[in-house]
N, C-alpha and C positions, 0 to 999 in steps of 0.2 A: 827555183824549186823550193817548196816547204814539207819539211818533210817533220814528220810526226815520229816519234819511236816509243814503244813502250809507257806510255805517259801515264802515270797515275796520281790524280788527286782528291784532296777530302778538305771535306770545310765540316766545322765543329765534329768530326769524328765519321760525317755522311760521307760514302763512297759515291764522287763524283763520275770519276775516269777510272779506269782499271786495266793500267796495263795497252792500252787504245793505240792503235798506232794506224797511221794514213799519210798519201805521197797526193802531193798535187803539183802536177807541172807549171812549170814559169806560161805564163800568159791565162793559163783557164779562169774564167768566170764560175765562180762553184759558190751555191746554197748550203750552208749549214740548216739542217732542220731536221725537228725534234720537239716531243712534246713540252709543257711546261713545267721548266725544275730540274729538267737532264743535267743544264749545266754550259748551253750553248755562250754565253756572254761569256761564262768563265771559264770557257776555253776559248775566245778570244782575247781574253787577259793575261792566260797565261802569252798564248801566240805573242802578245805587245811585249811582253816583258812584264807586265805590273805585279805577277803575281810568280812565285818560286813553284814547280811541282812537287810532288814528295819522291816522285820517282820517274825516271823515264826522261827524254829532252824536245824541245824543238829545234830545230835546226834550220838556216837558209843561208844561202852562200854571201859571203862576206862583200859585203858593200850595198846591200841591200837598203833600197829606202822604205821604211813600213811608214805607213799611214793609219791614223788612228783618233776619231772623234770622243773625245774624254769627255766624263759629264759636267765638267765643269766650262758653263760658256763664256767667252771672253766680253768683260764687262766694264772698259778702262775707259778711257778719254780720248782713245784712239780711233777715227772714221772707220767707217767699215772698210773700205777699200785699201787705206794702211795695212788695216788690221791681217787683208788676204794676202796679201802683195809681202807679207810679214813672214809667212808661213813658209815663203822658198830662201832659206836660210841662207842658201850660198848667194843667189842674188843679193841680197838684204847686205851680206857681209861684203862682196864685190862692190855695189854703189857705193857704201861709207866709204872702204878702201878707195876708191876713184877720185873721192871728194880730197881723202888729202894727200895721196903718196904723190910723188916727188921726182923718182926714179923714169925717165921715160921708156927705159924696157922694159919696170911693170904697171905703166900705164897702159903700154899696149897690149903686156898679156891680158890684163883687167879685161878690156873693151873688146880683145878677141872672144874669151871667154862668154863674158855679155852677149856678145852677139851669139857667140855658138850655142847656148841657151833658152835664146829669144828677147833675152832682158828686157829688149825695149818697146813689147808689141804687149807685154806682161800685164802691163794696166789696164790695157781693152780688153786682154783674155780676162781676167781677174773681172771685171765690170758685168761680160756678158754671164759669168757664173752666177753673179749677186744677183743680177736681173733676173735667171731662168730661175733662182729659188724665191725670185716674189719683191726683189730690191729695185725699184726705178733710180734716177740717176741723184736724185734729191736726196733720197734717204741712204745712199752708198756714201757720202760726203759726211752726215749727222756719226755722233761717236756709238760707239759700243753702248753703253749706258743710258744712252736712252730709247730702249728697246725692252722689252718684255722678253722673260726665260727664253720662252719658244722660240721667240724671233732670234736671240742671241744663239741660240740653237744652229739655227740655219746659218749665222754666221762662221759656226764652227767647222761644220758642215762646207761650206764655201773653200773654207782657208785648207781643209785636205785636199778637195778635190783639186786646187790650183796649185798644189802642190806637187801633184802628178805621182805620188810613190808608187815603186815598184810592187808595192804588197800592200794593195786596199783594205782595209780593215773595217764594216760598218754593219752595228748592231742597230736595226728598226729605226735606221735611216730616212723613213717616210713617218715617221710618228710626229712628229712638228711639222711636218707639212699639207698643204693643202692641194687637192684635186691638179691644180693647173701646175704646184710646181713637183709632184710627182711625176707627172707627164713629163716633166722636162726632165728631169733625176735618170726614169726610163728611158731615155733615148740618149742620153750623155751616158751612162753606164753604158749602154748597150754597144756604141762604138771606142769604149776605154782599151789604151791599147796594152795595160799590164793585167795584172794577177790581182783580183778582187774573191775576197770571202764576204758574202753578207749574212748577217741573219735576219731575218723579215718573216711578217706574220701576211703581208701582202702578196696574195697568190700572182695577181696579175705581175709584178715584179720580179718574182721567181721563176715563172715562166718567161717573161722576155729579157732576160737578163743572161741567167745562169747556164753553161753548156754543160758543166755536172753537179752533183747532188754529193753531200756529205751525212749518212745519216747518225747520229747520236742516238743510240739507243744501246736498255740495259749493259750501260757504261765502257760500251762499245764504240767505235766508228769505220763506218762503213762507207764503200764509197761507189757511187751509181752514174753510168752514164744517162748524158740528158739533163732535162729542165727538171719543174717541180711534179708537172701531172704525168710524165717519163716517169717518176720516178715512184711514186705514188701507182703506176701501173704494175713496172717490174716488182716493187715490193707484195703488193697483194699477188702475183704468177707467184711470187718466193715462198709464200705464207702457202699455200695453196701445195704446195707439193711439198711442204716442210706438213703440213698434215697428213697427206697421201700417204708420204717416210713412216710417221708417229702412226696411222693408223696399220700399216702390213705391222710396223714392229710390235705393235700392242695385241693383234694377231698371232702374230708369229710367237708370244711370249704365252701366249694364253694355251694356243694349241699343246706347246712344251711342258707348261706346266701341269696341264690336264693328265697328262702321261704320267708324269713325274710323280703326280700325286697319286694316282690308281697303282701303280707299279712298286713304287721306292720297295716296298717294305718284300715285295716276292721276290726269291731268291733267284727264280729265274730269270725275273725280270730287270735284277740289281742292277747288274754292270749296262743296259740300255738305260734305264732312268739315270745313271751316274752318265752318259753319255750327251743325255738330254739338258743334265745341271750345266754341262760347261756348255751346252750349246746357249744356252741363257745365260750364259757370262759373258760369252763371248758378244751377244747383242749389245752388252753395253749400258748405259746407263736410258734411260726413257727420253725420248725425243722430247721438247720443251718448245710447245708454242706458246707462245706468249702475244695475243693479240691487246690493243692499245680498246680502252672502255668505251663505247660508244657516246658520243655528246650530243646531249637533246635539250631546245625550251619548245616550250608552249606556253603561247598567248592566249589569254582566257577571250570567247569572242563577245562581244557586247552586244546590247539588243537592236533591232532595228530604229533610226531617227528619218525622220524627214529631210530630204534634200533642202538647198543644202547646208551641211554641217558650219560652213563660214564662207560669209562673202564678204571681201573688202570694195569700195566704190571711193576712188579717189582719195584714198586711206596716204596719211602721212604716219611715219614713226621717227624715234632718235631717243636722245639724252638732254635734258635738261632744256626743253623746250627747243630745240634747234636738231631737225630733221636729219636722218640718214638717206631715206629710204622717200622718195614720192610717187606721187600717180600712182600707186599702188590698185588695178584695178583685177581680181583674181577671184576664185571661187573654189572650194575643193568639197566633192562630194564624197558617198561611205567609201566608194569603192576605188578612190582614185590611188594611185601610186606615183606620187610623185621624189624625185631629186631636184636638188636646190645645187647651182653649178657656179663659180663665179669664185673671183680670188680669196684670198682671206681680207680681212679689211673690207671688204665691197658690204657686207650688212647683212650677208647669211645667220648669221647664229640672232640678229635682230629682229630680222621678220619673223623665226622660228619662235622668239620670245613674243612678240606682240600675238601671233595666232595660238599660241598656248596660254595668252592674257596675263604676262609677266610685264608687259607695257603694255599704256595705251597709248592710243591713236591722238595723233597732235592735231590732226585734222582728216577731214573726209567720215566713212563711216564703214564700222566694220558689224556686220551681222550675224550671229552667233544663235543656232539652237539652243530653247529652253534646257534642256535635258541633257547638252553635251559636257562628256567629261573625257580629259587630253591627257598622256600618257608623256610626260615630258622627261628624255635622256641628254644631261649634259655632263664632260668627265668631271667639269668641276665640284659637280654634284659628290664627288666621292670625300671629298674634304667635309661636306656636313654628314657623316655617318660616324655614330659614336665608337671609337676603338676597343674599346670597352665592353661595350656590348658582344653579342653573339648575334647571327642573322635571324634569330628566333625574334628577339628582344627586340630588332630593329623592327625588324617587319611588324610585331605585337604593336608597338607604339603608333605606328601606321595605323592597325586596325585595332582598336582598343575594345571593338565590343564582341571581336571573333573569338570563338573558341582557339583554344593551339593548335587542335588536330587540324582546323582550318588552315593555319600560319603553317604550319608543316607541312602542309598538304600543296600551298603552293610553291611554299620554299622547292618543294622538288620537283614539281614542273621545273626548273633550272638546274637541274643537279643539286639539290644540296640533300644530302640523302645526312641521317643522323647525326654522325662524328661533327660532318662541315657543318650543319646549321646549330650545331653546340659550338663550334671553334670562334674565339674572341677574333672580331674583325679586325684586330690591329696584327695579325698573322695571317691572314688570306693572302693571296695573291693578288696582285692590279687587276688579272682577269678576271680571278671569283668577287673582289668588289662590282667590278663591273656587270658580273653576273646576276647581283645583289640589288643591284639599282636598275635592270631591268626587271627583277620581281616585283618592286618596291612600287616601280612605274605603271606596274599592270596589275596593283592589287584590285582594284576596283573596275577591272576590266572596261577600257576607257575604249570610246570610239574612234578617236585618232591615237596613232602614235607617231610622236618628233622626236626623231635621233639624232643629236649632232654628236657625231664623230662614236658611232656607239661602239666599233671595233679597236682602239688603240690597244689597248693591252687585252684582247683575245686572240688566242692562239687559232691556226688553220682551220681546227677542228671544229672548235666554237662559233667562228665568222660563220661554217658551215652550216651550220646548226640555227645561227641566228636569220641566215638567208632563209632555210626551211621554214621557219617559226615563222617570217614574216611572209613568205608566202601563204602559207596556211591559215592565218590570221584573216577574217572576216570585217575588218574595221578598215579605215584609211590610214595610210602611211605618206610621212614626210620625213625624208633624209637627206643629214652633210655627211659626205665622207669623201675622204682620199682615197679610199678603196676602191677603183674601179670595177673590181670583178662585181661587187655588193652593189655596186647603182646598174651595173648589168642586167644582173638576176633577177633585180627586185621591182625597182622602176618603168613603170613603161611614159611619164612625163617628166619632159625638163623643164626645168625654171632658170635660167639665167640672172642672177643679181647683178648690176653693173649698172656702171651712169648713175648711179643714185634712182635706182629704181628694181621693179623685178618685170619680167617679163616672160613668156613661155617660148622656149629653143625652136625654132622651126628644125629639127635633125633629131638622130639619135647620139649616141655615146661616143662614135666613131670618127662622125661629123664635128664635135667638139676637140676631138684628140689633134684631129690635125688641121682645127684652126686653129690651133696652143701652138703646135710645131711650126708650122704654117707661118705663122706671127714671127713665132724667136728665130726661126732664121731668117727671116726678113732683116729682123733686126741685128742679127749679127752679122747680116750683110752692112747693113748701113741702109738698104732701101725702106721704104716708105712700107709698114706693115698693112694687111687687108685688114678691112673691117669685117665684118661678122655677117654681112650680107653677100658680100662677094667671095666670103672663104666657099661656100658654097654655091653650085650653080642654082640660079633661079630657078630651073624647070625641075633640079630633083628636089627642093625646096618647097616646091607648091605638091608635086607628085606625094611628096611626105605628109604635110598637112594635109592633106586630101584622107589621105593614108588612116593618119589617128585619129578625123575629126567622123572615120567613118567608120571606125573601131570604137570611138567614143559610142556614137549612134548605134550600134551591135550591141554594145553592152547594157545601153540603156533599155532598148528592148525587149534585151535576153534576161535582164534583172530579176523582174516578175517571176520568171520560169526557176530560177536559180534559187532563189528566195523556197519558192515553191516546196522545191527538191530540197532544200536543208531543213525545212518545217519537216516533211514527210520522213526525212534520213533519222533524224532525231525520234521522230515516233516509233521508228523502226527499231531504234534502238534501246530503246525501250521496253518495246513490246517483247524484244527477245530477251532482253533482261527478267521480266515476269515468265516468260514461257522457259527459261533453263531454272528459276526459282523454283517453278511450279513442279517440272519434271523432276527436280532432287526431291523434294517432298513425295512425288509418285514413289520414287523410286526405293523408299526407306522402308523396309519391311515390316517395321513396327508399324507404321501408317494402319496396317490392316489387320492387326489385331487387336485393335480400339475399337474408338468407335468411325463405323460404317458411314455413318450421313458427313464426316470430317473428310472421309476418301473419295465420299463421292460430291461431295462440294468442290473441290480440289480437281477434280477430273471437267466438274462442269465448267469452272476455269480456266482449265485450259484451253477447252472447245471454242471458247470465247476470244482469249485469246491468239489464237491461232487462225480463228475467223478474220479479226480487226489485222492481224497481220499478213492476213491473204492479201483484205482489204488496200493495202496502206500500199503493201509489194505493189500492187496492180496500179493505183494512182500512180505511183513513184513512175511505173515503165513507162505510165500512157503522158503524164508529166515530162519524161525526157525523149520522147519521140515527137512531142509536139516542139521542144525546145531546138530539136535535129530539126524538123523540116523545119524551123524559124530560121534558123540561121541558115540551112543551105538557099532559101530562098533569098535571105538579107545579100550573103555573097554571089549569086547569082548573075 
């Protein structure tokens, strides 16, 4: 059990915690979450130990093993598989011991113990962990060292999990990883048999993981049964009747003091108004809701290009003249929505570089519209933003010939409402950087947008918000992410990178899940894994491709009509924009004490407009009844 009591903390003088207290039983699976800056990591620091409170304690019964991924990854001369095998202390201390004691009765507590343990199957458990986070058996052998942060990352990550503690500790534990070893992360948590807190901005994760909810808010903690969208229900029912309460009370206060105020001063009336004051005491102080701010972007849309936007024909890419990627035969038109799926290492974030035209083609031939301009998201892009600057400055430098009110104007299509786009960039947050470099990407309102990995440091709200935005979005979309729920929502085409090539998934999101699973237990079987044609059955394979090649065909269709109707939407909106202009100007009573031919210019105006708007209304319906029978008859 962990038990929380009265906990209060503060960093430079801010009120983190306050008094907070929360019980979570030995074995639950529980989400920490909360928005960003509550303080969730750093109430996982204190949980570790690393940090003292000012007041209050944690507690968990003595012999407890915590587990806990520190951000420092291990970077020695030590194999990765050392490195994990490292991590279970008492084994680690037991082998040495074995190697030299002497004693043969505690040789053979040694080797009891060992065995009571597992000690000796440790190596293949330890192996299949590396594997599931992306390590083949090659690269489990190479040291520490020569590996990259990220990947060092996952190493670290590896050596808790095989550690087995009684009290899992893991802050945005998917943030180094990729799509395939997320999948694997969710399904190893999901049958863990102790006590895990995670904090994750990954919905999908929080949902199939967690059986309760811890929520940190106004320096509180609260604790919800269920998963993430459990909990995410219960609290809006909460909010909802925490209004209901605030509005009879704000009622009930008003009606009192209506009284109180007619009354107080009549003598008859004294001792009822002094009746009424303590009823209004006794209410209490005003009910407090406090809802969280709503999160929105908008993607500016671009104008219409001729299909298609890019086509590769036998297109090679790489480094330094030596290929990643071949046979490269693809196409992506305005409207396509595609995800890019395939390990990390396989060439994802490459082909995204070569179709953004950050490399070229080593061979084969790639075709590109005149007029196309590509909205390109990568995180390491956050390193070339000057800290120094403000998001005003950065974005101004972008557009040097825009007005401000322009730079501001789209600065807040992303949230950055005054205060944030004056705040020097080397004080935002990972998330509002990130929010900065999607501005940054769509200042010129581009017709593709390529996101690799554009959710790591946005928070639930934002990822939400960025799913909207990219639905809404009028141009073509290409995404990497580990985020499953975001290649859900967004995507309706797969891309598979693998083999040194790219090719298109015959399946959806689901179909890929559990040929990931499908595979790793094959493999921790020791049997021979499927290949990617057999993970799935032939006939729902071709049923599927049938499926989008016939959705494809719908949509090209239905284009025309759609097109149609956002030309006509726009004029519409328009039109009512001059026609509520026009009415305030009717409506100004000065108007008509002037002069006369101004009011009745004004009125003939409006006639006009309101004609073209009958006009346009009527295209618009007969526009979307021709678009209905197309398609009922396309599906037919």
């Amino acid at each position: 059990m962990l038990q929380i009591s009265e906990l209060t903390y503060r960093v430079g003088g801010r009120l983190l915690l306050d008094r907070a207290s929360v019980t979570i039983p030995a074995g639950h699976k529980v989400a920490l979450v909360g928005r960003n800056g509550t303080g969730k990591s750093t109430l996982l620091r204190l949980i570790a130990g690393e940090l003292a409170p000012d007041a209050g304690e944690v507690s968990v019964p003595n012999g407890t093993r915590m587990g806990w991924v520190r951000q420092e990854a291990p970077a020695g001369p030590e194999s990765l598989i050392d490195t994990v095998l490292a991590a279970d202390t008492e084994r680690a201390a037991l082998m040495a011991e074995a190697e030299t004691a002497t004693d043969p009765a505690r040789i053979a507590d040694i080797h009891t113990r060992l065995a009571d343990i597992g000690a000796y199957a440790a190596e293949a458990r330890a192996a299949r962990i590396l594997s599931g986070l992306g390590f083949d058996a090659e690269a489990q052998k190479r040291p520490c060292s020569d590996f990259s942060g990220g990947w060092r990352m996952r190493v670290a990550l590896a050596a808790v999990l095989f550690s087995e503690p009684d009290l899992l500790l893991l802050d945005e534990p998917t943030n180094h990883l990729d799509l395939e070893a997320t999948v694997w992360l969710e399904d190893y948590l999901r049958t863990y048999p102790r006590t895990i807190l995670i904090v994750s901005h990954d919905r999908e994760l929080l949902n199939a993981v967690p059986t309760t909810t811890v929520h940190l808010d106004q320096l509180k903690l609260t604790l919800y049964g269920g998963n993430y969208d459990q909990f995410v229900r219960e609290r809006a029912l909460k909010l909802e009747n925490l209004k209901s309460q605030a509005a009879k009370q704000d009622a009930r206060r008003e009606h009192l003091q209506k009284f109180v105020d007619r009354f107080r001063y009549k003598a008859s009336k004294a001792r009822q108004a002094q009746s009424k004051l303590k009823a209004i005491e006794k209410l209490g102080p005003r009910i407090q809701v406090i809802e969280d701010s709503a999160v929105s972007f908008d993607f500016p849309s671009p104008e219409e290009l001729a299909p298609p936007l890019i086509a590769l024909e036998n297109a090679e890419v790489g480094y330094d003249g030596r290929p990643v990627l071949r046979k490269l035969n693809l196409r992506i038109d305005s409207d396509d929505r595609i995800a890019l799926l395939g390990a990390n290492g396989n060439g994802k974030s490459t082909l995204v570089k070569l179709l953004a035209n950050r490399l070229p083609t080593l061979a084969g031939e790639m075709r590109r519209s005149g007029k196309l301009r590509v909205g390109y998201f990568a995180q390491h892009q956050a390193d070339e933003l000057n800290l120094d600057w403000t998001p005003v400055q950065q974005v101004q430098a972008a557009m040097p010939t825009a007005p401000v009110e322009k730079v501001r104007a789209h600065l807040g299509r992303f949230g950055f409402i005054q205060s944030k786009a004056d705040t020097r960039i080397g004080s935002l947050s990972g998330g509002e950087k990130a929010k900065l470099l999607l501005a940054l990407m769509t200042r010129d309102a581009p017709h593709i947008l390529m996101l690799d990995e554009p959710t790591n440091h946005l928070d639930i709200d934002s990822r939400d918000a960025l799913v909207d935005a990219l639905n809404d979005y009028a141009g073509a979309v290409i995404v990497i992410s580990h985020d499953p729920s975001l290649i859900a929502l967004t995507a309706d085409r797969l891309w598979l990178v693998a083999d040194g090539t790219c090719k298109p998934f015959d399946g959806d999101l689901e179909d890929y899940r559990r040929l990931l699973l499908d595979k790793g237990r094959a493999e921790a079987r020791g049997a021979r894994p499927q290949d990617e044609t057999a993970a799935t059955p032939a006939a729902g394979r071709e049923v599927r491709k049938e499926q989008r090649r016939s959705a494809a065909e719908i949509r090209q269709v239905l284009a025309p009509f759609r097109k149609r109707m956002e030309r006509l939407e726009k004029e519409m909106a328009e039109l009512s924009k001059r026609k509520t202009g026009l009415e305030t100007k009717l409506a100004d009573p000065n108007l008509y004490a002037g002069d006369v031919a101004a009011a009745t210019k004004l009125q003939i105006d409006l006639a006009w407009v309101e004609r073209d708007l009958a006009r346009v209304e009527e295209e618009w319906l007969t526009a979307a009844a021709e678009m209905e029978e197309t398609e009922a008859n396309l599906n037919a």
